[in-house]
Every structure is written in structure tokens, then in C-alpha cells.
DOLUMSE-414141 format. One record per residue (C-alpha): residue number from 1; residue in one letter; x, y, z. Coordinates in nm, 4 decimals. Example, Ala and Ser with C-alpha at 12.3 -4.5 7.8 and 13.67 -1.06 7.14 Angstrom:
<pts>
PT   pos   code          u          v          w
PT     1      A     1.2300    -0.4500     0.7800
PT     2      S     1.3670    -0.1060     0.7140
</pts>
This chain:
<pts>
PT   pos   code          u          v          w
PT     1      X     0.6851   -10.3998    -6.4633
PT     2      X     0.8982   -10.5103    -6.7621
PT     3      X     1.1567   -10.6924    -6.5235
PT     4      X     0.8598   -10.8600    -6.3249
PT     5      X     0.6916   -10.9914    -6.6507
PT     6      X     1.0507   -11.1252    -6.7958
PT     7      X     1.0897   -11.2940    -6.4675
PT     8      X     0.7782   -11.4825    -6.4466
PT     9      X     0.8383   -11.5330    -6.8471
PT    10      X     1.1216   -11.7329    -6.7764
PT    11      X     1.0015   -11.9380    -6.4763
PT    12      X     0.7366   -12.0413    -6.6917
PT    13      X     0.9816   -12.1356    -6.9226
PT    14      X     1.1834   -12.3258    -6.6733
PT    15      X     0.9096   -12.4852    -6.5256
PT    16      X     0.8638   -12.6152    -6.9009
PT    17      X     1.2099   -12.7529    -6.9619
PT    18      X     1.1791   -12.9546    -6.6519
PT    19      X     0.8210   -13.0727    -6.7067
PT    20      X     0.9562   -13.1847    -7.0385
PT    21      X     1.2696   -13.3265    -6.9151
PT    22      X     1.0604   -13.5332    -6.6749
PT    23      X     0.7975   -13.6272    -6.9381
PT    24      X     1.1153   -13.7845    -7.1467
PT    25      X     1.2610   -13.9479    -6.8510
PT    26      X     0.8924   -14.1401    -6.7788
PT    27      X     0.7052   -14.1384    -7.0745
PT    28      X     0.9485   -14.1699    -7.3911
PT    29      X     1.2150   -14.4736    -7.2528
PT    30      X     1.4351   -14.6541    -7.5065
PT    31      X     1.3481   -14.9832    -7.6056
PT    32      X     1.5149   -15.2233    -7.3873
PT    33      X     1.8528   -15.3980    -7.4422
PT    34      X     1.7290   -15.7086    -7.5820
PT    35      X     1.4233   -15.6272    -7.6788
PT    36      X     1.2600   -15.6621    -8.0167
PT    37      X     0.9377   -15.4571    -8.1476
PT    38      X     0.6872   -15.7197    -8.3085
PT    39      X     0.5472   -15.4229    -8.5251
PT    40      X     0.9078   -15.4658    -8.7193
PT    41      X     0.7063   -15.6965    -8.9229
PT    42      X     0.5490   -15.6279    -9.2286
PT    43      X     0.2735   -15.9213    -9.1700
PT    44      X     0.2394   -15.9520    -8.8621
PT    45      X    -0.0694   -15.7068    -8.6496
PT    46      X     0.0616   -15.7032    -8.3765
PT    47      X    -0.2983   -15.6380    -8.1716
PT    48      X    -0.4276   -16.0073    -8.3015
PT    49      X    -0.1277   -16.1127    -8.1092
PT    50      X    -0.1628   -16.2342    -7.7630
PT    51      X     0.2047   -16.2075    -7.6207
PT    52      X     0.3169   -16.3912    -7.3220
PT    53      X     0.6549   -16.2544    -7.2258
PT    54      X     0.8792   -16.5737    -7.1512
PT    55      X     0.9705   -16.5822    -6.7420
PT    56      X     0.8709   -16.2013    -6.7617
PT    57      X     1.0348   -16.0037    -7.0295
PT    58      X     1.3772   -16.2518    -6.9539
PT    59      X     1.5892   -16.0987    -7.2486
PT    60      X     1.6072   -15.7478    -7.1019
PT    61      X     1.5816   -15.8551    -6.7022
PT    62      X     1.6901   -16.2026    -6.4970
PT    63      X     1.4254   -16.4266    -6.5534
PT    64      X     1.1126   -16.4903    -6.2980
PT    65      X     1.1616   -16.1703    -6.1199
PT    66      X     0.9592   -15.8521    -6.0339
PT    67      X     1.1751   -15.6623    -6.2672
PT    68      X     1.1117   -15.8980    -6.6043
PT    69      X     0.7242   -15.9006    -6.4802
PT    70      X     0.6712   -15.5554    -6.4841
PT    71      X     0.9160   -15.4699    -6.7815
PT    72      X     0.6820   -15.7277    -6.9353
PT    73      X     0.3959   -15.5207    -6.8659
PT    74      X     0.5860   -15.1922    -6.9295
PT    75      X     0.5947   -15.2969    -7.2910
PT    76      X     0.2712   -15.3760    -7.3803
PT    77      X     0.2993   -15.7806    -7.3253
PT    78      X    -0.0915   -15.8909    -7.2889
PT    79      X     0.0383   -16.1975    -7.0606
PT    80      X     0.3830   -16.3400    -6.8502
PT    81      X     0.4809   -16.7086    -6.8539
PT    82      X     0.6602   -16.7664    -6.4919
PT    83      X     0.8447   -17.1188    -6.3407
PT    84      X     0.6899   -17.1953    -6.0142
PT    85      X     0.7764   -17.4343    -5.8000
PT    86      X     0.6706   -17.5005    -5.3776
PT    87      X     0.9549   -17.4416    -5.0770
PT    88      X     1.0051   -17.6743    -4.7944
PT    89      X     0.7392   -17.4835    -4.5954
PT    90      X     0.4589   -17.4962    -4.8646
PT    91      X     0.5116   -17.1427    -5.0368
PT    92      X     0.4795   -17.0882    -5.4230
PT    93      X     0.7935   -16.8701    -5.5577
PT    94      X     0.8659   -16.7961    -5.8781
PT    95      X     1.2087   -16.9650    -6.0286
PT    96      X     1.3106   -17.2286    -6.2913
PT    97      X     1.5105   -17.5521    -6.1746
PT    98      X     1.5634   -17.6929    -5.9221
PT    99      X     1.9370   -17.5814    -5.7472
PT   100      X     1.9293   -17.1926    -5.6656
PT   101      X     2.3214   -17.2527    -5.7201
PT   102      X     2.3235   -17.0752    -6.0592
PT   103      X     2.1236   -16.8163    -6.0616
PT   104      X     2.1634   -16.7282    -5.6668
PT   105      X     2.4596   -16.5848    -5.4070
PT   106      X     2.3281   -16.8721    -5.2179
PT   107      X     2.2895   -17.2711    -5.2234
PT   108      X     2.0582   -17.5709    -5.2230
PT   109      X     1.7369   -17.6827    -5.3771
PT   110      X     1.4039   -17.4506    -5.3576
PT   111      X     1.2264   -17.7939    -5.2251
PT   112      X     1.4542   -17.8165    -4.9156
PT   113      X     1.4411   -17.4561    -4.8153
PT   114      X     1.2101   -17.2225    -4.6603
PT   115      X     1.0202   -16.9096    -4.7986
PT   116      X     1.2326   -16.7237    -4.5605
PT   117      X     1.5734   -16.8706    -4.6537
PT   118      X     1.5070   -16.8159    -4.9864
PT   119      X     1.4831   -16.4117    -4.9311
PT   120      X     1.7582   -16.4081    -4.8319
PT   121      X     1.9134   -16.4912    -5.1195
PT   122      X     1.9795   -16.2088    -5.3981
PT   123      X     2.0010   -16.2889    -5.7743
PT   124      X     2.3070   -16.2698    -5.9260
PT   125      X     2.3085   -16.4131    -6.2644
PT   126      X     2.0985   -16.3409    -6.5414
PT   127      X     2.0295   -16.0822    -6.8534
PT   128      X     2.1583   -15.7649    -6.7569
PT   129      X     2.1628   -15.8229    -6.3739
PT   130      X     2.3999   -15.5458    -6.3097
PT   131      X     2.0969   -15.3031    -6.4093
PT   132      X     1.9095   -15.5119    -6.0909
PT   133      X     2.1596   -15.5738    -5.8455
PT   134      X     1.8701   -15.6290    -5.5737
PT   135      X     1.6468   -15.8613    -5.7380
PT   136      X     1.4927   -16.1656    -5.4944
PT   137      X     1.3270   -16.4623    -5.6219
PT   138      X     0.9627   -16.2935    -5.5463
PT   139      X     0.6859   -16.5347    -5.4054
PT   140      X     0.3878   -16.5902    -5.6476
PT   141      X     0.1675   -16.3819    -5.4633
PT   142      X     0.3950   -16.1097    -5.5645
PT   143      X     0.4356   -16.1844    -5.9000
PT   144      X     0.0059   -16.2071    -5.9402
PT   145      X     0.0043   -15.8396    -5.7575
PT   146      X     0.2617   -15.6854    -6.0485
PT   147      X     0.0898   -15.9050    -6.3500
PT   148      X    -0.2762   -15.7799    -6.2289
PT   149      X    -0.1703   -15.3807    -6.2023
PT   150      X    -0.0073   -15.4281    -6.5266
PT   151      X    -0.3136   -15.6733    -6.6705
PT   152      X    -0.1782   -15.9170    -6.8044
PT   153      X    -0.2365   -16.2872    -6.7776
PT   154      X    -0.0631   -16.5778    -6.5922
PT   155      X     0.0685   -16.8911    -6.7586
PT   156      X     0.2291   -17.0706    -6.4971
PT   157      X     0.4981   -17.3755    -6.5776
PT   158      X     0.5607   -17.6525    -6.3385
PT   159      X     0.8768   -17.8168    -6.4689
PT   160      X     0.9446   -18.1914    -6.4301
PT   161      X     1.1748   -18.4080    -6.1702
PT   162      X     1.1619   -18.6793    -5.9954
PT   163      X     0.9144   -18.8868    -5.9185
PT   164      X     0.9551   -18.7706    -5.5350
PT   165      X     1.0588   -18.4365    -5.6522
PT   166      X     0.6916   -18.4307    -5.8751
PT   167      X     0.4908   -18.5874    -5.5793
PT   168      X     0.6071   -18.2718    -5.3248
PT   169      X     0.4579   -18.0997    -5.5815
PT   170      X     0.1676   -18.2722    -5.6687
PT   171      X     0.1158   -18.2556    -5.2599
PT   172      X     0.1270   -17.8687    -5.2788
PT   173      X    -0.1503   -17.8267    -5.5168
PT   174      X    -0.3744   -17.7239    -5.2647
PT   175      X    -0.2123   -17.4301    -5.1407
PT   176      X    -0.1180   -17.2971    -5.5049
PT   177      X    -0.4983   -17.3337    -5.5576
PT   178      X    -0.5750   -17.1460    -5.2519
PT   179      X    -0.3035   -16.8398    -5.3597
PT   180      X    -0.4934   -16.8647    -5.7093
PT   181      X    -0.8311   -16.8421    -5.5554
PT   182      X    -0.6963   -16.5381    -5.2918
PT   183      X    -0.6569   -16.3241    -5.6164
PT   184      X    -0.9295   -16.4425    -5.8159
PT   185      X    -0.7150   -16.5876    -6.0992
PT   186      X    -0.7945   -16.9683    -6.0770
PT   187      X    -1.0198   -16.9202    -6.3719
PT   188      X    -0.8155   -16.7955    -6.6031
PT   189      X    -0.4584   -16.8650    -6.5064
PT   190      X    -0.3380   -17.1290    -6.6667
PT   191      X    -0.0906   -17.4008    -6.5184
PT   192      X     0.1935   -17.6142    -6.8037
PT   193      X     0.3232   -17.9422    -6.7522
PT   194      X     0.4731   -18.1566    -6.9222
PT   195      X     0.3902   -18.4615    -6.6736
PT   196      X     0.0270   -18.5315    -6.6890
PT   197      X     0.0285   -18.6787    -6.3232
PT   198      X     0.0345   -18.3115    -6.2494
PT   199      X    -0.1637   -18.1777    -6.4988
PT   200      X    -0.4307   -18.4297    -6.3388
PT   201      X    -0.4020   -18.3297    -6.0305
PT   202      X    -0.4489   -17.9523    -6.1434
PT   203      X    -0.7595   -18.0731    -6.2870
PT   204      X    -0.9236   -18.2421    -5.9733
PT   205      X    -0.8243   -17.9219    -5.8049
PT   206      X    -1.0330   -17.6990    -6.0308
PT   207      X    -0.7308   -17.5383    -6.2276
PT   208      X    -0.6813   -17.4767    -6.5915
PT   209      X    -0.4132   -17.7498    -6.6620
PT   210      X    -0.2429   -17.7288    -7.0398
PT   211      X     0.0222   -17.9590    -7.1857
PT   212      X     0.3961   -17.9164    -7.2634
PT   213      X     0.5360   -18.0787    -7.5237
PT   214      X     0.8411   -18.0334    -7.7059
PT   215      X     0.7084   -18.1161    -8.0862
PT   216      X     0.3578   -18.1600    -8.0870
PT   217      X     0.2817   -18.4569    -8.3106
PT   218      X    -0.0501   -18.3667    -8.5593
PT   219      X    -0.3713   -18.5021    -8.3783
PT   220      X    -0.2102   -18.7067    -8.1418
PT   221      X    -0.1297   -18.4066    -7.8797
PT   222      X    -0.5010   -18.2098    -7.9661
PT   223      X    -0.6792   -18.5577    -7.8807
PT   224      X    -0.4363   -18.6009    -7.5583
PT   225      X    -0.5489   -18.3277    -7.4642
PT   226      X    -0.9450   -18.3102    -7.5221
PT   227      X    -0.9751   -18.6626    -7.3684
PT   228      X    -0.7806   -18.5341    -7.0592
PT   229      X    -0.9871   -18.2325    -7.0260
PT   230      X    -0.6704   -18.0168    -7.1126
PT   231      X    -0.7146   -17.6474    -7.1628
PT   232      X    -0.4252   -17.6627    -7.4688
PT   233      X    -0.0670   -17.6881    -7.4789
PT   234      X     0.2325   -17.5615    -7.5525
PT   235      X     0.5085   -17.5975    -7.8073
PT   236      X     0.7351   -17.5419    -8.0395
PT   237      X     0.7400   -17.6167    -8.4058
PT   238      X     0.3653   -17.6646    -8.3962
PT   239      X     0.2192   -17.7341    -8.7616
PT   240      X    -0.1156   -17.5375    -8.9412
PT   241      X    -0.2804   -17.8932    -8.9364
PT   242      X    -0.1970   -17.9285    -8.5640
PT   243      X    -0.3172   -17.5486    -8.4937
PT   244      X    -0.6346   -17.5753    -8.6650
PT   245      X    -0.7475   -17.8930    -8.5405
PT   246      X    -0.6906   -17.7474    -8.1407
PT   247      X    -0.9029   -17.4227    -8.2782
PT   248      X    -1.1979   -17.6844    -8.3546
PT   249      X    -1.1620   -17.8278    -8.0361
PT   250      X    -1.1455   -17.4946    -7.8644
PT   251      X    -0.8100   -17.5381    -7.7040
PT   252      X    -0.5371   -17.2824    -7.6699
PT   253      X    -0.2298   -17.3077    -7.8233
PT   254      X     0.0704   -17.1417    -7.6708
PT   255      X     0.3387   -17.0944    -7.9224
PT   256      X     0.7020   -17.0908    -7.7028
PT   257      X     1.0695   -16.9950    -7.7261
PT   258      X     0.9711   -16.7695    -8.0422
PT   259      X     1.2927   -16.4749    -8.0383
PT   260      X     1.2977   -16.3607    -8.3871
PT   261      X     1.0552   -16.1909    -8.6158
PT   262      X     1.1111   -16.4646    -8.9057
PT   263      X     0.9737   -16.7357    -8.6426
PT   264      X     0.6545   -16.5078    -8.5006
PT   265      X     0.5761   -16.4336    -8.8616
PT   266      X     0.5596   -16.8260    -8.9265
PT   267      X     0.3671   -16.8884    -8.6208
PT   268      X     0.1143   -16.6224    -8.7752
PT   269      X     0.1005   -16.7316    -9.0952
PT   270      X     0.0231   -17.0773    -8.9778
PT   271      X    -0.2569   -16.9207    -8.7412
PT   272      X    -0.1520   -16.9344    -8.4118
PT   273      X    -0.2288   -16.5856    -8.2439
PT   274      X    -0.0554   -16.6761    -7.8981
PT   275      X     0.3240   -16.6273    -7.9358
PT   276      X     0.5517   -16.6621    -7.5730
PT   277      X     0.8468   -16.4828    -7.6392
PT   278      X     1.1862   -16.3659    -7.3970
PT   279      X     1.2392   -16.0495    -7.6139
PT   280      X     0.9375   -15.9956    -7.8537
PT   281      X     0.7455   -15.6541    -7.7289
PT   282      X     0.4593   -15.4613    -7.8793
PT   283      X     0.6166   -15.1090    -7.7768
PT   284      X     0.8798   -14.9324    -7.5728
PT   285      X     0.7566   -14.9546    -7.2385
PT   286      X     0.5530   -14.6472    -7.1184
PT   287      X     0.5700   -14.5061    -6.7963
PT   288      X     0.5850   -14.6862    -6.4695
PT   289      X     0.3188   -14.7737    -6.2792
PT   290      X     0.3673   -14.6284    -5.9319
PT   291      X     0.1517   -14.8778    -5.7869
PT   292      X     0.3493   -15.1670    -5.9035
PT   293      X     0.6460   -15.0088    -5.8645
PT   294      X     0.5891   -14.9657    -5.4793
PT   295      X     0.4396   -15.2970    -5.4139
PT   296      X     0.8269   -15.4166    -5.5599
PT   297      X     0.9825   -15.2632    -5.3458
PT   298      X     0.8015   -15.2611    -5.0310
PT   299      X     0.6516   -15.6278    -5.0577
PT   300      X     0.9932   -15.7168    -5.0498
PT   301      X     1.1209   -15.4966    -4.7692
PT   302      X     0.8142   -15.6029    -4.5652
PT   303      X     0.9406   -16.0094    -4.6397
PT   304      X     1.2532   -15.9303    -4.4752
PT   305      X     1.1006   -15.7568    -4.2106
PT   306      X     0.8402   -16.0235    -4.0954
PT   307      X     1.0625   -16.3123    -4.1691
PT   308      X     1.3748   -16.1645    -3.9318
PT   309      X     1.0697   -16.1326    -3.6792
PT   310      X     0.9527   -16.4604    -3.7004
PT   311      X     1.3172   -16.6253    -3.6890
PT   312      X     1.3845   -16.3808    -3.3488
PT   313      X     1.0749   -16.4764    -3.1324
PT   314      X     1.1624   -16.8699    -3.2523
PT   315      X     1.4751   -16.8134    -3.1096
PT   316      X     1.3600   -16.6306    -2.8255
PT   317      X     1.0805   -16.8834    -2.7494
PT   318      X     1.3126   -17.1667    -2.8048
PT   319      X     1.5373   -17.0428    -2.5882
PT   320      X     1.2730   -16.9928    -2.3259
PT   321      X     1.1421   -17.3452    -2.3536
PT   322      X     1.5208   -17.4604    -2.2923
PT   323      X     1.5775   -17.2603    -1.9878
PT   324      X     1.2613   -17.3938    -1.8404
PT   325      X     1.3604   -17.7594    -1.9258
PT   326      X     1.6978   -17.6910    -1.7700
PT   327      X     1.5027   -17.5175    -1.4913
PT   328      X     1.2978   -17.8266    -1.4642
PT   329      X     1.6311   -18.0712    -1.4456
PT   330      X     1.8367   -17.8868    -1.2094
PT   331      X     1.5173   -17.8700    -0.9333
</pts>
């Protein structure tokens, strides 16, 4: 009786140890390489704060991927600012210039390649890409999935070009709108530009357009953007006079490339309460969410799948249609 007791004494215990051992491993993980806690300030509450992690949480994970999205969310960021841009073929992915030559295995411009040459490409460069060896540049339908199960809003940047290079873009509108629409987000996502041709267009399309501007100048960029119809804008080095005036008008203002706690606490002491930020997190990240952990992995899997699919009955069917037309010659 003794022996039976001790034995299920100590499988308790066991049972213990590893439920603990697990709990550590999910629920207690060390702040990320890279990462600073905004509660490290002595001014700053960090629950006024509205923070949009910078091309997901980039300091800690390659930019504008799954993994910077949901480390983003992991730690407690209320929103994720993410580069998007249209492929040859119409498709919205998420990545910042315009060559995938530097931050890719492969080459070429995102404009003159398709959705499904793109995945095939794997990133290779970036903050602590080792820790992500697999990472593709994920389509924005992907990147919406991860911010939603992690709740946290989408500011989405359309960076400059060309004049053709702006126009391809400018012609895409419509099917970003329609991907915005699919997920319910065209209301409250909101789309940066620093071109306003664009940020017109994202207008007349029903979208939430906001300026980017490098140093806002006092009154000038708040009255740009109220007689555009401009949700806000976005910048750095923006003044109390210039904040306070775009809180009059109602406009947001979205405070960017903010990486230390001396610059947040000047942002906040000058009144802005939206701070974008590559490394600036409100805790260590909590556990994973299974959900959005899966959709990673297996969105990405299926993309491979379906586009390998697609590219073998093209070839089949072209090769059909070429056997007939041969067909049809030699008769």
C-alpha cells in the first residue's frame, strides 16, 4: 500500500515538473534579441500608447514577414506597419523596395514577377534570419489572417517610384480594395504614401489614405491633409504645435522610426499617443497562438502546393494545344 501510494506520489510529481517545464517553455519566453520594453520608462504608460510594430516587430525578425507579424503580436504591439506593393499578376505581398535582390535567394523586381515566382523565393537577409531560415515574402492576405488572430491593426505603406512604377500601382488599387473588403478591414486599415496621386486614388476607392512625410512642417502638413480628405500622416520629428493642431482636426498622427526610450518619451511628452517602432514592445511575448501559428505554416505550404499545380496543368495544357497544332500541320 505504502509502495503504491509513493508511486503515484511521484508521478504526480513528475507530471508536475513537466507541466511546469512546458508552462516555461510557452508562457514565460525571454524578451527578444532586439527588443526593448516601453514600460522601461519612468513617464511613459505604456497602455495610452498605441504601438505599431515597424514592418512587424523588424528588430527581432526579417522585416514584412509572418514571423515579425506575429512576434509583433506576441508582444503586446496594438498594431503592425507592413510595405506592400502589387506583382506582375495583380497580387498584394508584403515587402519593401522594389529589387527582391537584397533581401531574397532570388532576383528581379516584385512588379515584373508573379505571386507564384515570388514563393519561391526564401528570405535570406534580415535581423536574425538564421532563427527563420524558411521565411517567404507572405501575400497580404496572409499577413491580415496573423494581424486579426493577434488583433492588431494594419497600417499599410505604399512606397514611391516611378511615375510608371506608381501608375502599376495606382492601377492595382482595385484589387487591394477588394482583399481589404474580403476581411472586413477597409474601414479601419489605413494605407501611407508619400505621393498624393496615390493617396487620391485610395480615396476614390473608399480607403483610409494618410500622408508620409519626412518632417512635417507646422500647419502646412495638418491643412494638406484636411483639404485632401487625409486620415493623418506620418512622421518623424513631428512638433507639439504640429500634434495638437491634427488632434483638433481629428487626424491621426503616426509617430515613425522611434527605437529608443529617450525618443518615445519625447513623442509622449509632446502628446502623440501613436508611436511605430522596429524594437519598442509592451511585454515579453506570451504564448503562441496555435491558430496563427498553423495558418503560417500551412498557408504557406498550401501556396506551394496550388501554385506547382497550376504551373503543371499550364504545361500540360500547353503542351496539348501544341501537339494538336502540330497535329493540325502535319494532316
Amino acid at each position: 500500500m505504502k509502495k503504491t501510494i509513493f508511486k503515484r506520489t511521484l508521478a504526480v510529481a513528475l507530471c508536475l515538473l513537466m507541466l511546469c517545464a512546458c508552462g516555461v517553455s510557452a508562457f514565460a519566453a525571454a524578451l527578444p534579441d532586439g527588443a526593448v520594453l516601453l514600460s522601461n520608462s519612468k513617464t511613459i504608460d505604456p497602455d495610452q500608447v498605441n504601438l505599431i510594430a515597424y514592418r512587424g516587430l523588424s528588430a527581432c525578425a526579417p522585416e514584412n514577414t509572418l514571423a515579425a507579424i506575429e512576434l509583433a503580436g506576441r508582444c503586446g504591439c496594438n498594431g503592425v506597419a507592413l510595405d506592400i506593393q502589387p506583382t506582375l499578376d495583380g497580387e498584394w505581398v508584403c515587402f519593401a523596395g522594389v529589387s527582391v535582390d537584397m533581401n531574397t535567394n532570388g532576383s528581379g523586381t516584385v512588379s515584373t514577377l508573379t505571386a507564384a515566382q515570388l514563393d519561391e523565393l526564401t528570405i535570406d537577409r534580415g535581423s536574425h534570419v538564421s532563427d527563420y531560415p524558411n521565411e517567404k515574402i507572405p501575400t497580404l492576405r496572409q499577413a491580415i489572417v496573423v494581424a486579426q488572430l493577434y488583433k492588431m491593426k494594419l497600417v499599410l505603406t505604399i512606397n514611391g517610384g516611378t511615375t510608371e512604377e506608381l501608375q502599376f500601382v495606382i492601377d492595382k488599387l482595385d484589387t487591394l480594395m477588394t482583399t481589404l473588403k474580403l476581411f472586413g478591414v477597409e474601414k479601419t486599415a489605413t494605407i501611407v504614401s508619400a505621393d498624393q496621386r496615390v493617396l487620391d486614388a485610395v480615396k476614390a476607392a473608399g480607403g483610409r489614405p494618410a500622408l508620409n512625410t519626412l518632417v512635417p512642417i507646422p500647419l502646412l502638413v495638418v491643412n494638406t491633409c484636411v483639404t485632401n480628405g487625409y486620415v493623418g500622416f506620418a512622421g518623424r520629428y513631428v512638433d507639439p504645435l504640429t500634434i495638437k493642431n491634427a488632434a483638433d482636426q481629428g487626424l491621426e498622427v503616426y509617430g515613425t522610426n522611434v527605437t529608443t526610450i529617450f525618443e518615445a518619451e519625447t513623442y509622449y511628452k509632446a502628446g502623440m499617443r501613436t508611436i511605430v517602432s522596429q524594437n519598442l514592445v509592451k511585454h515579453e511575448p506570451t504564448e503562441v497562438n496555435v491558430a496563427a501559428s498553423a495558418f503560417s505554416k500551412v498557408s504557406t505550404w498550401l501556396r506551394t502546393i496550388i501554385n506547382k499545380a497550376v504551373a503543371f496543368f499550364q504545361k500540360l495544357l500547353k503542351d496539348f494545344a501544341l501537339d494538336q497544332l502540330f497535329g493540325s500541320l502535319r494532316a
